[in-house]
C-alpha positions in Angstrom: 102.3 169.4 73.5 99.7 171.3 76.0 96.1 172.4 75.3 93.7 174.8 76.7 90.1 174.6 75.1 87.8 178.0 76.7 85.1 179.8 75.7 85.8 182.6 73.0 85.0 185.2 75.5 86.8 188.0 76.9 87.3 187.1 80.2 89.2 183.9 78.4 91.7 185.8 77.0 94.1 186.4 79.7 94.0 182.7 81.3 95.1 181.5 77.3 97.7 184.3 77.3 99.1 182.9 80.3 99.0 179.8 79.4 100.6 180.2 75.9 103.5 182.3 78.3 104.0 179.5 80.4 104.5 177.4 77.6 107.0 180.0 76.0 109.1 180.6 79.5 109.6 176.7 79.7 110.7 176.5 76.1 113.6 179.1 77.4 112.3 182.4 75.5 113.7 185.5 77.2 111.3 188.2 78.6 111.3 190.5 75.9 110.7 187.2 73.6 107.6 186.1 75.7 106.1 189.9 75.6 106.0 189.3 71.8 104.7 186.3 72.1 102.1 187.4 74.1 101.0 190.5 71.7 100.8 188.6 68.7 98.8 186.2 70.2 96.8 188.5 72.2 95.6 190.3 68.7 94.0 187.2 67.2 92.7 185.9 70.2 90.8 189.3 71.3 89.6 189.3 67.1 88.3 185.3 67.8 86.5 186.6 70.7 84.7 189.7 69.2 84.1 188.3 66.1 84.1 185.0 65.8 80.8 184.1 67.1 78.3 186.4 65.7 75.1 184.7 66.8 75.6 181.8 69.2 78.4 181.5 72.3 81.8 178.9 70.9 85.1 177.7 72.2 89.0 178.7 71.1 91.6 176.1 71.9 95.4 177.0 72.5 97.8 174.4 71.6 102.0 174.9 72.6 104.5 172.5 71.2 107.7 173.4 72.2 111.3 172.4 70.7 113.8 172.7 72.9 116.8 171.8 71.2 115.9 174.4 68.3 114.3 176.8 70.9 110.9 177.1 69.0 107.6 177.3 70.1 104.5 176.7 67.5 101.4 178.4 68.9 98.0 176.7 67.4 95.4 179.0 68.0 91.8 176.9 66.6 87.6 178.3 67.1 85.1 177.2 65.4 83.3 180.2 64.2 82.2 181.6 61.1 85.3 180.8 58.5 87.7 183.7 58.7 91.6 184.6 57.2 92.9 186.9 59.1 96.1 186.9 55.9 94.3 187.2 53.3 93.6 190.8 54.5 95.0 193.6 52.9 98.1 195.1 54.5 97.5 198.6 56.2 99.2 201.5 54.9 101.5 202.4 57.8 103.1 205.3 56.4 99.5 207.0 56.0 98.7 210.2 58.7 97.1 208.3 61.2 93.7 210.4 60.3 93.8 209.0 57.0 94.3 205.3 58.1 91.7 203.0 57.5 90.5 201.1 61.1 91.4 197.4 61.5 94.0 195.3 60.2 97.0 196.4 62.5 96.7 193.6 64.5 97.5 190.7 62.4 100.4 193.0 60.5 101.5 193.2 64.3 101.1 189.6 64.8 103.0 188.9 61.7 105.8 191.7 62.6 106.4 190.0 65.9 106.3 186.2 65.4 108.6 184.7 62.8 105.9 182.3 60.7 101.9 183.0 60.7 99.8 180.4 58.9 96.2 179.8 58.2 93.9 177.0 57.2 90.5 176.2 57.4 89.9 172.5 58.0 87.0 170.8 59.7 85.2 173.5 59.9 87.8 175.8 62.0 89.8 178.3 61.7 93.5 177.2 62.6 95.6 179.8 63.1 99.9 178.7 63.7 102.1 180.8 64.7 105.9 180.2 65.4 108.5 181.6 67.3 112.2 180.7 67.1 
């Protein structure tokens, strides 16, 4: 199990992506498997950094475990901002015209669409956001 703890800022975001891909390329995921780990994690950690943290500055923390001899990879994305689930938003209408769509809420239906288990809970005063991979 390997942590990164940042600050929920923008310029975070890419150092946690490439840690979360290090992680995923040592579990043994394939390119095109570590690309979709990288966008559905990408989407809630870019949402944690805009909106998150309304009024004061806070941290996100990354944790990988990886399971090598069933190939998995649980992603636990944490912050400790104001108390936030992302899946119990409604699911966009993707067969709308674009014109017509609502905006928002295509990132977590990506997230979900491209990882194979999204959970949420709030505990301790965090959101904790898990995401698996297999």
């Amino acid at each position: 199990m390997e942590s990164l703890r940042l600050t929920a800022e923008s310029a975070s975001v890419t150092r946690l992506l490439d840690f979360i891909i290090t992680q995923a390329e040592k579990a043994g995921f394939s390119e095109d498997e570590q690309t979709q780990i990288r966008v559905g994690c990408e989407e809630v950690l870019v949402n944690i950094t805009k909106y998150a943290y309304p009024e004061t500055p806070g941290d996100v923390s990354v944790t990988c475990k990886k399971t090598l001899n069933t190939r998995q990879l649980t992603v636990i994305i944490q912050d400790w901002g104001i108390p936030f689930n992302p899946l119990s938003q409604p699911q966009p209408d993707i067969t709308a015209p674009v014109d017509t769509r609502e905006i928002g809420g295509l990132g977590i239906y990506l997230t979900r669409r491209v990882m194979d288990e999204v959970n949420y809970k709030r505990e301790n005063d965090s959101n904790i956001l898990t995401l698996k991979k297999r």
